[in-house]
Structure formats: C-alpha cells, structure tokens
ZAMARGU-4260 file (C-alpha; in steps of 0.2 Angstrom, whole numbers, plus 5000, padded with zeros to 4 digits):
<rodrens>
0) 5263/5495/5061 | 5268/5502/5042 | 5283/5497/5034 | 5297/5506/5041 | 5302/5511/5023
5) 5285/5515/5019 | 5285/5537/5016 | 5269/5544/5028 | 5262/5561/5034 | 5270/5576/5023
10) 5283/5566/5016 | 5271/5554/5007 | 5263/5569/4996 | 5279/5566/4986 | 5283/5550/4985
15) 5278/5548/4972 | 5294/5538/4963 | 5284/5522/4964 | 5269/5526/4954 | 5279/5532/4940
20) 5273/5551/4944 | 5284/5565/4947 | 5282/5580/4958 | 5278/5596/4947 | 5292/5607/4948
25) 5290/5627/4945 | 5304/5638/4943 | 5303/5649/4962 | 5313/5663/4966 | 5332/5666/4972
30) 5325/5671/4988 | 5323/5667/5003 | 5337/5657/5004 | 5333/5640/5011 | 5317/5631/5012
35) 5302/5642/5015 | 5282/5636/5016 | 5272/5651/5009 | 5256/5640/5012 | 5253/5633/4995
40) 5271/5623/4993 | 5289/5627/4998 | 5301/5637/4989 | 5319/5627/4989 | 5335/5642/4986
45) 5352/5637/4988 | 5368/5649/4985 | 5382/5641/4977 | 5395/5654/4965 | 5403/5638/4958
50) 5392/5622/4955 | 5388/5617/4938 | 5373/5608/4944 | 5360/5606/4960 | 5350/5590/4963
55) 5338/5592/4977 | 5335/5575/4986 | 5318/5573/4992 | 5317/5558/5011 | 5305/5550/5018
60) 5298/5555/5035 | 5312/5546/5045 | 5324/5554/5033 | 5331/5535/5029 | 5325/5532/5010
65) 5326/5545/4995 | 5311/5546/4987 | 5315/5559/4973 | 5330/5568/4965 | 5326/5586/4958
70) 5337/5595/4948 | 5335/5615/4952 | 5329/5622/4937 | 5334/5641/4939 | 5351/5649/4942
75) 5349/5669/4949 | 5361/5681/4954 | 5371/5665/4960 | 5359/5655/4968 | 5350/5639/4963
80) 5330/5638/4967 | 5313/5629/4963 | 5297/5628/4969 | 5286/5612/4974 | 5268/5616/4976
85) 5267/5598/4982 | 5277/5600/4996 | 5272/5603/5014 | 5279/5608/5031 | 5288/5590/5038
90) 5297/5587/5019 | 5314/5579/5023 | 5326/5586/5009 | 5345/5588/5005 | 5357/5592/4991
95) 5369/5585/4981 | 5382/5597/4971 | 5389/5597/4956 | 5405/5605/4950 | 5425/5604/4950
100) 5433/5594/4963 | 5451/5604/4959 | 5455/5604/4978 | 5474/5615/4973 | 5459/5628/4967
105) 5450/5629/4980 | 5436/5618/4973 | 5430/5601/4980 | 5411/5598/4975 | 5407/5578/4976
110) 5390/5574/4973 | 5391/5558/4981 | 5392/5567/4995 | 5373/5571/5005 | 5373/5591/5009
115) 5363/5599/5025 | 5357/5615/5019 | 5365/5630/5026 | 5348/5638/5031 | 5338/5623/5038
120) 5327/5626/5052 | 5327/5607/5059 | 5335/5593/5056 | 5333/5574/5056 | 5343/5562/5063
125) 5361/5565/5068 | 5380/5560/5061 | 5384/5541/5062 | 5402/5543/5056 | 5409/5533/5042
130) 5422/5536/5028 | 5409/5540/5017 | 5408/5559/5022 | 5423/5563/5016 | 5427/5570/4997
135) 5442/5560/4997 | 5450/5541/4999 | 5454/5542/5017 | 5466/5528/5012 | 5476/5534/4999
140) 5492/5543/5000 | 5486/5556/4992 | 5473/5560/5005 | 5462/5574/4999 | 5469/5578/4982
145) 5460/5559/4978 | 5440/5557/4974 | 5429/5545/4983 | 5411/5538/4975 | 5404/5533/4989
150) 5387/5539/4993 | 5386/5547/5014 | 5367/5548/5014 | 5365/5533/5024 | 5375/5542/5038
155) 5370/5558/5037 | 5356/5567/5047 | 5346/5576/5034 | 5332/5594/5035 | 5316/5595/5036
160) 5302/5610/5030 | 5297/5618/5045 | 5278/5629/5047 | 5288/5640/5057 | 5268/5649/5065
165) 5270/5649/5082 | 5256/5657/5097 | 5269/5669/5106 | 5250/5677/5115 | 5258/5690/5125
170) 5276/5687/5125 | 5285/5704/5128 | 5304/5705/5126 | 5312/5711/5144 | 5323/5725/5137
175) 5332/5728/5151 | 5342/5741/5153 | 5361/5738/5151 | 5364/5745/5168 | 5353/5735/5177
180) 5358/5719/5166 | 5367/5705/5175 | 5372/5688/5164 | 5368/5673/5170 | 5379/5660/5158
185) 5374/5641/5160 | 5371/5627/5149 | 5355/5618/5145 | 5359/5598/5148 | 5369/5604/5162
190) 5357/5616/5172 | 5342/5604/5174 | 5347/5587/5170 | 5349/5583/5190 | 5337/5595/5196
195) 5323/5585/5204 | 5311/5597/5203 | 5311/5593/5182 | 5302/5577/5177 | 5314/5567/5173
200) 5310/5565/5154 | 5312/5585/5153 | 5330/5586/5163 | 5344/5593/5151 | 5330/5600/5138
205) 5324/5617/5134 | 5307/5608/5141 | 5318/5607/5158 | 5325/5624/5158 | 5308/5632/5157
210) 5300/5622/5171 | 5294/5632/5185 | 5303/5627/5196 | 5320/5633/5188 | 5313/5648/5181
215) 5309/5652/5200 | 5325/5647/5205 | 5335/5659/5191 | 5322/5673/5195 | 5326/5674/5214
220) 5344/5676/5212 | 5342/5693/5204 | 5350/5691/5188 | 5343/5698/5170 | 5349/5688/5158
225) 5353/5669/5153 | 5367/5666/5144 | 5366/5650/5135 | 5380/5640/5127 | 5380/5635/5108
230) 5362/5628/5106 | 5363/5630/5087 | 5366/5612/5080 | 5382/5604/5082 | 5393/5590/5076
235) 5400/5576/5089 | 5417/5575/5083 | 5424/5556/5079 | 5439/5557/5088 | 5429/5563/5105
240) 5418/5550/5099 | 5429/5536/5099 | 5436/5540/5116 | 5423/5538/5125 | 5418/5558/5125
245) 5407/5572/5116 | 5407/5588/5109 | 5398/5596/5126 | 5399/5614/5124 | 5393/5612/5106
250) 5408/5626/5100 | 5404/5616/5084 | 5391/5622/5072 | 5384/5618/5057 | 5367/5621/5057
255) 5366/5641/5062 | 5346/5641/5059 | 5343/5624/5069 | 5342/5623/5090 | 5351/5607/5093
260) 5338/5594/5095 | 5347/5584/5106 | 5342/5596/5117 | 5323/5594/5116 | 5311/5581/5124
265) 5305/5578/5107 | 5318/5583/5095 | 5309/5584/5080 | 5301/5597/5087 | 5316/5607/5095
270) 5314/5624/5088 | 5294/5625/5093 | 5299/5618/5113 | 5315/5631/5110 | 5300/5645/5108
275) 5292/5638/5124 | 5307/5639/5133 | 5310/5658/5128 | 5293/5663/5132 | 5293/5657/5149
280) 5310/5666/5152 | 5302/5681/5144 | 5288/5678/5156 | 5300/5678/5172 | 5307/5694/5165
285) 5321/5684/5159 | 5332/5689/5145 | 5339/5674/5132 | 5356/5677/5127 | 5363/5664/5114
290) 5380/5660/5113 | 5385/5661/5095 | 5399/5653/5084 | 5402/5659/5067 | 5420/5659/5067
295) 5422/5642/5060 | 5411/5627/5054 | 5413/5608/5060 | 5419/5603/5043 | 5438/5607/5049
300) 5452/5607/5038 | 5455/5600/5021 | 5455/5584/5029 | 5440/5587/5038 | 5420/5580/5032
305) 5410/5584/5019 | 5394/5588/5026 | 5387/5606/5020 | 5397/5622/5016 | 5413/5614/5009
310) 5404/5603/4997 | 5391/5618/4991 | 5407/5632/4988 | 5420/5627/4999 | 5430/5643/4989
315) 5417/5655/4996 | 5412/5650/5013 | 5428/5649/5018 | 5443/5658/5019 | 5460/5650/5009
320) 5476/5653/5010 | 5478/5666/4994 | 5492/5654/4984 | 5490/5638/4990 | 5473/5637/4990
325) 5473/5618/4994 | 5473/5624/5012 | 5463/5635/5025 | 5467/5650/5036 | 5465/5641/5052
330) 5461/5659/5065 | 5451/5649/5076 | 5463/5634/5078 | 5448/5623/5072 | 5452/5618/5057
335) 5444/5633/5046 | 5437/5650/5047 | 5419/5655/5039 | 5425/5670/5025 | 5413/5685/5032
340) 5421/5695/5018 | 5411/5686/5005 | 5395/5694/5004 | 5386/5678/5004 | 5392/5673/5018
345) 5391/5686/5028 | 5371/5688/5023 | 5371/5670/5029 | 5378/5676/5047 | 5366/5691/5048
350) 5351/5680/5041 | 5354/5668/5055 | 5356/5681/5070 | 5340/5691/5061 | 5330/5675/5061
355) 5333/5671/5080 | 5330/5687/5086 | 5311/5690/5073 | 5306/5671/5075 | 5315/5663/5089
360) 5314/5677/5101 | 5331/5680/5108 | 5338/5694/5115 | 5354/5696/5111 | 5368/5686/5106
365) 5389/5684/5116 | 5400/5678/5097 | 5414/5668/5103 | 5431/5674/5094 | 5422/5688/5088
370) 5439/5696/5081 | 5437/5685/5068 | 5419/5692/5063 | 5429/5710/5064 | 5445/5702/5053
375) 5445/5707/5035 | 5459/5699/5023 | 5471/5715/5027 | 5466/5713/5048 | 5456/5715/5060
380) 5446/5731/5056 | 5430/5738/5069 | 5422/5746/5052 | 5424/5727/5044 | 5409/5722/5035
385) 5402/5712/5047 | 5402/5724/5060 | 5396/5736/5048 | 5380/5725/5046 | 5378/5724/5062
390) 5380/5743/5068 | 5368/5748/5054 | 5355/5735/5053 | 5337/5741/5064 | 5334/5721/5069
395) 5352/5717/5075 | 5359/5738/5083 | 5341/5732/5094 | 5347/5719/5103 | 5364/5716/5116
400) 5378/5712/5106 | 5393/5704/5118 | 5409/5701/5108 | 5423/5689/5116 | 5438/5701/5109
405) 5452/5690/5106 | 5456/5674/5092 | 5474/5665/5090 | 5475/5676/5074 | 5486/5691/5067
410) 5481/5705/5082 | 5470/5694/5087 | 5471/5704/5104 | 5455/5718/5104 | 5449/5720/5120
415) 5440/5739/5119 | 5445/5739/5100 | 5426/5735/5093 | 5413/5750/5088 | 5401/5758/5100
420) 5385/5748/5102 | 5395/5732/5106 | 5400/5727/5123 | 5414/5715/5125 | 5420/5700/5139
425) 5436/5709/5150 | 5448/5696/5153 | 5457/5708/5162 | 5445/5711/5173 | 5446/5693/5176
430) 5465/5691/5178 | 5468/5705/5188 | 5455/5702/5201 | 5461/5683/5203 | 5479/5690/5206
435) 5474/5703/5217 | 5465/5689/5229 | 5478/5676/5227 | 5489/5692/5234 | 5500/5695/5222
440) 5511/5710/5223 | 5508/5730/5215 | 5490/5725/5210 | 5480/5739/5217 | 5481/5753/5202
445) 5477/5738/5190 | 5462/5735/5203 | 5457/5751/5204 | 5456/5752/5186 | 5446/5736/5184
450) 5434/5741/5198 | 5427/5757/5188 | 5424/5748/5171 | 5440/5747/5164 | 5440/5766/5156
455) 5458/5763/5148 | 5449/5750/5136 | 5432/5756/5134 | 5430/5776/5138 | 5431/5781/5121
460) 5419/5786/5108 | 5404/5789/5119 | 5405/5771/5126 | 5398/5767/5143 | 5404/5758/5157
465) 5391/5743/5153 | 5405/5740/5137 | 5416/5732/5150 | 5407/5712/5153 | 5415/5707/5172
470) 5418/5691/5175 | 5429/5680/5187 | 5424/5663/5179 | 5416/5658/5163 | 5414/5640/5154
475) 5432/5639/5151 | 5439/5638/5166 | 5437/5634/5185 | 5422/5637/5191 | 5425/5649/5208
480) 5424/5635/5220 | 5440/5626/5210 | 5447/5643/5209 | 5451/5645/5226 | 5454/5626/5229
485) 5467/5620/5217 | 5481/5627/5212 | 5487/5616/5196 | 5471/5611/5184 | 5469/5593/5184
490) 5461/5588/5165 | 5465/5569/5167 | 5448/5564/5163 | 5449/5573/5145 | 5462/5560/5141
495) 5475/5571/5135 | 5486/5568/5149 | 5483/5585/5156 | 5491/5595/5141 | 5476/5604/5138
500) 5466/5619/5145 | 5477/5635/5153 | 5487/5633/5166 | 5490/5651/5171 | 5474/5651/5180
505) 5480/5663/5196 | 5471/5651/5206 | 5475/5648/5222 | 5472/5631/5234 | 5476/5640/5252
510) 5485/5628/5258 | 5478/5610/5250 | 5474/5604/5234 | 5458/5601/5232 | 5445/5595/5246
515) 5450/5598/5263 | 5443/5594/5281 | 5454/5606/5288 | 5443/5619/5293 | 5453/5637/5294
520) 5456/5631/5273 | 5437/5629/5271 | 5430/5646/5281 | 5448/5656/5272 | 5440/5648/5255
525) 5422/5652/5257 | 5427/5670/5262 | 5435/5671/5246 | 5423/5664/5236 | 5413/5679/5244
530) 5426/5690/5240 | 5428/5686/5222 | 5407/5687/5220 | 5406/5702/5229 | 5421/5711/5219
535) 5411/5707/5203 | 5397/5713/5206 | 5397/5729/5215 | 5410/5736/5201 | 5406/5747/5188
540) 5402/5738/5172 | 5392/5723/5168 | 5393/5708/5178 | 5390/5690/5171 | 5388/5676/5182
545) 5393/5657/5179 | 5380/5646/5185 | 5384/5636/5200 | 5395/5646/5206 | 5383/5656/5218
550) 5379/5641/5225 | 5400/5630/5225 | 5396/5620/5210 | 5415/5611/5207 | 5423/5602/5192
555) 5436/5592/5201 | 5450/5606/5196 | 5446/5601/5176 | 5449/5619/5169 | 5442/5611/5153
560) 5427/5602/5153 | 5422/5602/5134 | 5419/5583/5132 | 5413/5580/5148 | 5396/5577/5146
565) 5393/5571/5165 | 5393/5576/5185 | 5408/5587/5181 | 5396/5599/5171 | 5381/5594/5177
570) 5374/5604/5192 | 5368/5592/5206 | 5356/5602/5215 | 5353/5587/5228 | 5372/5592/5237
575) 5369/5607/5244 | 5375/5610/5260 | 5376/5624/5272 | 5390/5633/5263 | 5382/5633/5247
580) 5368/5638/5253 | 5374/5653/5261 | 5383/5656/5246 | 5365/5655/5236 | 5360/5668/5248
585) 5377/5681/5248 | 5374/5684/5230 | 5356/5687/5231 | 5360/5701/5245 | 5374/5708/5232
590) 5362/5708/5219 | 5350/5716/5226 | 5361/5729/5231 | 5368/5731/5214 | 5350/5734/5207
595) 5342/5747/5220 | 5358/5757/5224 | 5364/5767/5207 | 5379/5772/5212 | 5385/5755/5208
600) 5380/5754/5191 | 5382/5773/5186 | 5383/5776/5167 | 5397/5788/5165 | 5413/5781/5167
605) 5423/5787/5183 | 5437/5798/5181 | 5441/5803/5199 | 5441/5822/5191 | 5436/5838/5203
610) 5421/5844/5197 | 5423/5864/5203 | 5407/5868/5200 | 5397/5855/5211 | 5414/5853/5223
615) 5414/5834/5219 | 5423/5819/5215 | 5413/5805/5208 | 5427/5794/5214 | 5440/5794/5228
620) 5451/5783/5233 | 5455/5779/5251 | 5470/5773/5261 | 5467/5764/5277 | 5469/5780/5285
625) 5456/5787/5277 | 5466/5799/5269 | 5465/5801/5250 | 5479/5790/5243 | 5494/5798/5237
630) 5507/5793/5224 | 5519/5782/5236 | 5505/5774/5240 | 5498/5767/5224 | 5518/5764/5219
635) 5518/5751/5236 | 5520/5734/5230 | 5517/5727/5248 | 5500/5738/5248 | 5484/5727/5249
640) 5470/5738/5256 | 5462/5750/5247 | 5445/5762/5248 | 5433/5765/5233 | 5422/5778/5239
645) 5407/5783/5227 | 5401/5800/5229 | 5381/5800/5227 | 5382/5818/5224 | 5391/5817/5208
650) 5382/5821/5191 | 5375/5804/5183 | 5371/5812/5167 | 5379/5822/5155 | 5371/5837/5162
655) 5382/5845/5174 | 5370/5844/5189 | 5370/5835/5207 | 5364/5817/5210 | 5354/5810/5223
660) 5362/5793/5223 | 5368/5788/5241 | 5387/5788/5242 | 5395/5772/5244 | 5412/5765/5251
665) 5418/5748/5246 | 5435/5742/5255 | 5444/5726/5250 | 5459/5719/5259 | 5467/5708/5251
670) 5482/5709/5267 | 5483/5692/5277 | 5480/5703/5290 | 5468/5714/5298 | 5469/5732/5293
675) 5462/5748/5304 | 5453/5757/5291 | 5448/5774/5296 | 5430/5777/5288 | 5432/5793/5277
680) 5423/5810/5282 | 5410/5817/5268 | 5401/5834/5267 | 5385/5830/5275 | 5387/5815/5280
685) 5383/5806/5298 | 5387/5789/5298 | 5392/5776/5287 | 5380/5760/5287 | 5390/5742/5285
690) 5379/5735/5270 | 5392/5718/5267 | 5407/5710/5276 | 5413/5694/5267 | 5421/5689/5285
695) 5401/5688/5289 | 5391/5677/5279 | 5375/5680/5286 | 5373/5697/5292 | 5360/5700/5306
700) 5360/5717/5306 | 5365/5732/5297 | 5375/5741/5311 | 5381/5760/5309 | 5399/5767/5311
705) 5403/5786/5315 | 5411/5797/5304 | 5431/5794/5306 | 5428/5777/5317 | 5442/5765/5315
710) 5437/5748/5306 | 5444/5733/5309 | 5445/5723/5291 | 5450/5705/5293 | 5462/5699/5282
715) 5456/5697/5264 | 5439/5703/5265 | 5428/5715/5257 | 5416/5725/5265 | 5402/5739/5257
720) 5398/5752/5268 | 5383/5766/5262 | 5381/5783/5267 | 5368/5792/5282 | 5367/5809/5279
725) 5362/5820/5292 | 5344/5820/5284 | 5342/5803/5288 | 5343/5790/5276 | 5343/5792/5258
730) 5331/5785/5247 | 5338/5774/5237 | 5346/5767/5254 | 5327/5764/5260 | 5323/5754/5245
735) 5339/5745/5246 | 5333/5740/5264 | 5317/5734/5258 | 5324/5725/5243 | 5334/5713/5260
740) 5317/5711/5268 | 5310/5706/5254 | 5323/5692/5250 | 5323/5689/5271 | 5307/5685/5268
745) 5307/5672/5251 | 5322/5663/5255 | 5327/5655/5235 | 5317/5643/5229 | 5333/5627/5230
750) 5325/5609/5228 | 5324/5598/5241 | 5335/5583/5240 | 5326/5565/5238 | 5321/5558/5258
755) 5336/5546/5258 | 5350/5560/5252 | 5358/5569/5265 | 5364/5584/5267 | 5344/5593/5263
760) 5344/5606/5253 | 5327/5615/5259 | 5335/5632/5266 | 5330/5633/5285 | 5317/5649/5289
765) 5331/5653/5304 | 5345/5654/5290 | 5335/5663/5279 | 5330/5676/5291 | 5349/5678/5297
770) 5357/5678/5281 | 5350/5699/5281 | 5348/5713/5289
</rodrens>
C-alpha cells in the first residue's frame, strides 16, 4: 500500500517539490474562468478586482499535502491566470489571496486562509470545522476587525481538474411543452434512500434516483418534470453540526459548478454519476429541474468563514452596506447577499446556469428568492441585469425558468412582477385553496381566481396561464397528509423549541391532532387530501407536485424540516397501506385526465368574456342551481359551493375560431353539508359524464347524468364532470377514456415491502382494476 502522503495518478505529474523541479508555468489566458483541460494542460483563471497577489496551491490526490505554490503570472481585464502544460484531469488545487485585509473598507483578503475556486467542477473532501477558517481571531474582542495567521488548509475540502468528455449516445432533452408540464419536486437522499428496490449502496444517491425501478415509479404517475432540491455543493453549518443536525435541504451553496458529492455513490466522481442520472430521466421522458440558490453564499456575515468568495474580493461578490462597508446587506436573512450588479458576478451566475444546462444536461432551473436576482441597488427591477441576461441569452430564454417571487427585502413581494418568459411559484394559489377547504368564510371570488391561473397576477404582457406554478405543499411546509392533520406545527425535534417555520399554515386537524383511530376523521381527511390534489391539478396553470404526498408521506406536523436528515424526510416506501395506495392511484387518474383533456390546461387565460361572434363563454360560473352566479352570490360569505364550467367550444388560440375541446364542469363543495347541484344545460349537449368524485376513491364506473339532473355533492368534495354531446362522445373524451384503461391495466410500479413488514405494499389486481372506470 503507498504512503498515504505519497502524490499518485495525476496529481504525481507535479509533484515534483521533492526532486527540486518545478512545474513549467506559461502565461494562459483570462478565459475561461476556472480550471479548464484543453488536452495538453490546464489553463487556471481566477477573477479578483482587488488582490495584489494569486498563489495557486498545487494537493496531492487525497487533497491532504501541498505539493506546489504557484504565483499567477498574468493580470487581464481583472482576472489572474496561467497555464500548466503539466497538468492533467484529477489535479487537486486551490488559492491563496493576497491584498488588504481593511475589513471598514470592505476588504478582507488573508492568504492564510485555503480558497475553493468559484468555478470548480468537483471537489475533494468536505469542511471539518475549526477556527482556522475564519479571517479573524474569533477570540478577541475585536472580532473581525482582528487578523488571524493560521493556515485552514488542513480543514478544508479542496478542487479538482475535471476531463468533463462524457458518452450522452442519444440523450434527447424532453422539451415538453409548458402546458403539458407537471413538477414533480423531491429531494435526492430523501426519495431513494429507503426504497428497497435501490441496492442499498445506491439509496440517497443520483446512482439511486436513476435506478429503474424509480424511474418507473416517477414515469407512472404522469408527471413531466423532476424538481430537485439544491444539489449544487453545500456547506454543513457548525452550529447544525454541533447539535446533532445538518444542512438537509442544501439552501447553502458554495460551489455553483459542483453537484454535491455527498450525493454520489462515488463522490469523487459525482458530476459524471449526476450525467447518468439525467440521461436516464431523459430517457423516461423526464424533465430535470434544479433548484438553484444564488441569492447568498455559506460564507454568512462578517462573522461568518472564509472559504472562497469573501477571501478572493469580498467587496465585489458581495453586496455592502454603502457607508459602513464593514457590514452586509443581509436580503435573504442568511448572512449575505451575492452582488448580481457586479458584472463579475453576475457572469459567474450565468456561467454556472449556461454550464448545467450545455454540459450537465438540465432542463431548467426554479431560483429560490429570485427577487433578489431581479434587486438592483435602487430595487427590485424585472429589466435588472440579471433578468436581462437571462431574457436575452439563446442557452438560458431555451430552457424553464421558475422564479420563487418573494425575499425579506425592500418590495420584496413580486408575485406576477417578473418579465415574460419566466414562470413564477403562486403562493396564493396555495393560501387560498388551503383556506377555502379548511372553510373559511367569503373564499369563493379569491377561488375562482386562483382556479383560472391567477389572471390578476399574470395576464399581462402576452404571458400565459402556465406563468402561474400551482402548489398546495412544497419543501417548506406540511406535506398534504400533515396539512389536514395538525392544526399547530410541531418543530421540536429542530431544537429550537418550536419558534421556527410559519405557523399560519391554514391547516386544519378535523377534529385531532395528529394520528387518529377514529375513523369519520381518517375518511373526512383522506377525502381532502383528494380534494386538495384534485383542485391543483385540474386548474389552469402549471401544477407542481411534492413527492410523497400522492402517496400520505408525513413529517410528524414538523413544518420545517431543514436539518432533518432522517425518516422525517425520507420517504419509506415499505409503509404503504391501503389509503396511500389509493391515493398513489387518485392522482394518476387526475393526471391523466389533465394531460388528454385540453380544456384543462387551455393556453389563453380565461376571462369569462361573451365572445358574440362564436356565442361563447370559455368560462361560466355556476350556482348549485345551475344558474349562472350573480353578484349576491359571490358577495355570500356563507357560500361554499361553486361551478367552473369550461366551454370546449371556446377559441384556444388567438384566432377567433371554435374549439373541439370537450366542455368540462368541475364542482367543489367546500360546505359540511351535501349540496343539490343542478348540472348546467349547454347547447348541444346530452349528458354530462362524472369523470371524479373525491367522496369515491376508487371509481368503478364512469356513470352519466341528464342534462339539468340534480346532483347530490357530499360535503367538502370535488367532483369533474365532462360533456356528451348529442354526437356522441368527443374525441378528446375517447382518449381520456383510454388513457383510465391504460393505467386500469398497469397499476404503479410501488415496491413491495421486505416478507416480515406488514402492511405489503404490492398494489392488488382487484384495486387496481376498481380504482377506474
């Protein structure tokens, strides 16, 4: 075995500090920035406006002994480069910075201090904390106005020369259409890392999410697109650290061109096993989404770690307040905020998202606290730089750009305030479709609103209804199965006595906190969970999905599971029983719906407007007795029932001409009663066709209703109904039909528990068959 000290593979090609050689060292160019392999060497460029010098530090293979310390020879437009013909794909390198350490002016370069380059494609090792990384004597009064010598090397992970070649054979990007597009958000520990259908040394990794199994899974519920949390690499903060916790969401970057390779099977080689993963998503059809975070950096405050941007030009990447420049402008309550007004900075950004899409494959990206991405020094501004960029650049205007529209900033507040192209995450969507379940009074114009894509926010500027991202859940939250089952969030385990996450949730328990036996409180909150699904996805818009939810995934009431790196976020696939299973099959009806009927995914917003010339209304809005609702009606606090009838006849295009589209009725009741709702009478029509009923959750048939029949809605359900007319059924009915048969026939592909678990998992044929028409 060699010496563990001992430089091998490409690393030893420049070790060569103990034969009294040195490396050869050419001048390079300023760009790329980074470390980029051309075939004959590697060309090293780092941007830094104020450093007065650049030492490139030159690891071995484990990244544990320095072998080399290069000065940069060259200084272009800013940025500090060389070249090593010497070097090779698997070099372990760093930097050490030099220039003023005048923290009051903005300035705190320490070249004591080991620095992670900004553009590193991998890295080695991780963060074993230690006082070292900070610029300053953590001990001294002074804090960070004081200068500390010792050297953080030891402790820090350090970044390696990728060959980033790569065999993609056929992969083909999905490019689904936006209207069709249905996100499917889910982390990758979480997803597979008790899935026992994943060898066991795969589960949690990008190796685990693309096994077949799972990929199968994902495929059969009908959604379009996975939407992965932060998978760029991260920092485990101390604090979580030393409590016994992690940093599980990753909402912590610091490397933007690495995938985190605690996330790999073999995590040296996370980004190539992160290009498996995509092309067998790509394979399924499958969309990748990355969850992005350049808002902040895990470097925090001014008494935060040195680790990379702030010891390269922490008065360029970051934004300081303007006369005390000591201190950061802290928009994302984090610590700091990345300065996307500097030009450098925001090429870096734009670098990064380019490289993920051209070489990693990616389809798109959701950027938490996007305002901040959109906030220039004066405000938030949609023709900001960076949303400039992104408008006008042929790589990133390609791909689906999801904002989340709100920071804890100056107007931080921007839902439907960013630029066409860009779709955005609808908290009000959320909020008001949690309210109106829960019952809460005067809901239904806010509802009806919500339901047809939120046209208030978005219907401006040639935007479409796909602008408005649906959601009823997301990652920070309760998941649906705690929504309807705890009415205060219970955080205890984060071990901040239960201050943190929100806790105006409009969640309701129906009647217990938390688990139950009783059994009218179990059926009441399984027909709302069906509810709740069945809301989000048969509105106007585009819907996203939180995984686990389809099939009752709980969190124990935790609204907050950041550092919970365990069974609270980790899917157990081996507890399954009947009502997730039905739940598991509900949603795959709903899906299936939404994707072969296009009435429910029209891409004109509705404005309930007579069109004289075709005598339509793509939208009417029913009482319950089947009468167009009037004005007293929609001022009715106590009103809870209410008619959305889709006319398939309406133009779908801009040209003014009819549609083929069946028509379609959806009715929720969110009364704790049952309602008589008189189905509506349309021209042409013959019957209408119940498609979904939440109070059934396996539907046997598909049973028809005259025109002006009296139906009995239970109390708090949700039912679709679709249009015969009196030349039969339409077409897009007939495919719907055979879309059920089709999933009838392939119940989902759920993993069997282990022989000694009980309840199984394994879907019975019977169930399957009666869970459609």
């Amino acid at each position: 075995m060699p010496d563990s000290n001992q430089a091998t593979g490409p690393a030893a090609a420049l070790n060569l500090a103990g034969t009294g050689a040195r490396s050869r060292v050419q001048e390079g160019r300023p760009f790329p920035l980074g470390a980029t392999w051309d075939g004959l060497g590697v060309n090293f460029a780092l941007f830094s406006a104020n450093a007065t010098k650049v030492e490139l530090c030159l690891f071995d293979d484990r990244g544990e002994r320095e072998i080399e310390r290069i000065e940069l020879p060259e200084y272009t437009d800013e940025v500090w480069h060389c070249y090593l013909p010497e070097a090779r794909p698997g070099t372990v390198y760093a930097y050490r910075v030099h220039g003023p350490f005048a923290p009051e002016e903005g300035h705190r370069f320490n070249p004591n201090k080991l620095l992670l380059d900004p553009y590193a494609k991998a890295v080695v090792g991780k963060i074993q904390w230690d006082k070292a990384h900070f610029a300053y004597d953590q001990d001294s009064p002074d804090k960070d106005l004081t200068f500390d010598e010792r050297d953080s090397a030891p402790f820090m992970p350090k970044c390696r020369v990728i060959d980033p070649a790569f065999t993609w054979g056929h992969d083909r990007k999905p490019a689904v259409p936006w209207d069709r597009t249905i996100f499917y958000e889910t982390h990758v520990k979480g997803f597979t890392k008790l899935h026992p259908a994943v060898p066991e040394r795969l589960r949690g990794t990008y190796a685990g999410l693309s096994t077949q199994a799972v990929v199968d899974y994902i495929k059969s519920l009908g959604v379009t697109s996975v939407e992965l949390l932060p998978i760029h690499g991260f920092v485990q903060d101390q604090h979580l650290l030393d409590k016994g916790l992690v940093n599980y969401w990753g909402y912590n970057s610091l490397c933007f061109f690495s995938p985190e390779r605690s996330y790999a099977s073999v995590p040296d080689f996370a980004f190539s096993e992160f290009k498996e993963m995509v092309a067998h998503l790509h394979d399924a059809g499958l969309e990748v989404i990355l969850d992005v975070v350049y808002n902040h950096t895990a470097e925090g405050n001014e008494l935060g770690p040195t680790l990379s941007f702030k010891g390269i030009d922490n008065a360029s990447y970051y934004r300081l307040i303007p006369d005390q420049r000591r201190y950061y402008i802290n928009e994302t309550g984090t610590g700091n905020t990345l300065n996307l007004s500097h030009p450098r900075v925001l090429q870096m950004v734009t670098d990064s998202l380019r490289y993920w899409v051209q070489e990693m494959h990616v389809d798109g990206f959701r950027f938490d606290l996007a305002t901040i991405l959109g906030r220039e020094p004066y405000g938030f501004d949609e023709g900001g730089g960076f949303l400039d960029s992104c408008r006008q650049d042929p790589v990133l205007s390609s791909v689906k750009l999801i904002a989340e529209p709100w920071d804890i900033g100056p107007g931080g507040y921007q839902v439907g305030g960013f630029p066409p192209g860009w779709a955005e995450w609808n908290d009000k969507f959320r909020d008001t479709v949690r309210e109106y379940w829960k019952g809460d009074a005067g809901k239904l114009p806010d509802l009806a609103t919500r339901l047809t894509a939120s046209g208030d926010c978005f219907n401006k500027r040639g935007r479409r209804p796909w602008s408005s991202v649906n959601f009823i859940t997301a990652h920070d939250g309760f998941t649906l199965n705690d929504l309807v089952s705890y009415n205060e969030k219970h955080n205890e385990a984060n071990g901040e006595d239960n201050r943190d996450g929100h806790s105006n949730n409009h969640s309701w328990n129906h009647g217990a906190e938390g688990p139950t036996d009783d059994p009218e409180i179990r059926a009441l909150r399984e027909r709302q969970k069906r509810n709740l699904l069945g809301t989000l996805l048969l509105s106007q818009g585009t819907p996203m999905l939180l995984a686990g939810d389809e099939l009752g995934r709980t969190q124990d009431g935790n609204n907050n599971t950041y550092c919970q790196d365990n069974e609270l976020n980790w899917i157990d696939w081996t507890r399954i029983g009947e009502d997730g299973q039905s739940l598991i099959e509900f949603t795959r009806r709903l899906i299936a719906l939404r994707q072969t009927l296009p009435i429910l995914r029209r891409q004109r917003f509705l404005t309930g407007r007579h069109n004289e010339e075709l005598d339509v209304r793509d939208v009417t809005w029913v009482s319950p007795s089947g009468e167009p609702m009037q004005d007293e009606q929609w001022d009715d606090p106590s009103a809870r029932c209410l008619g959305m009838m889709l006319d398939g006849r309406a133009r779908a295009t801009g040209i003014n001409r009819p549609a083929m589209d069946v028509t379609a009725l959806l009715v929720v009741n969110a009364h704790h009663d049952v309602v008589h709702f008189r189905l509506p009478p349309v021209t042409g029509g013959a019957a209408w066709r119940c498609l979904v009923d939440t109070n059934v959750p396996y539907m046997t048939d598909s049973e028809t209703f005259d025109i002006g029949a009296e139906y009995v809605v239970t109390g708090r359900s949700l039912l679709l109904f679709a249009l015969e007319t009196e030349d039969g059924l339409p077409i897009a009915l007939r495919q719907a039909a055979r879309a059920l048969r089709r999933l009838n026939e392939a119940p989902p592909p759920v993993p069997a528990a282990p022989a000694e678990a009980a309840p199984t998992t394994a879907l019975p044929q019977s169930a399957g068959r009666s869970a459609d028409r």
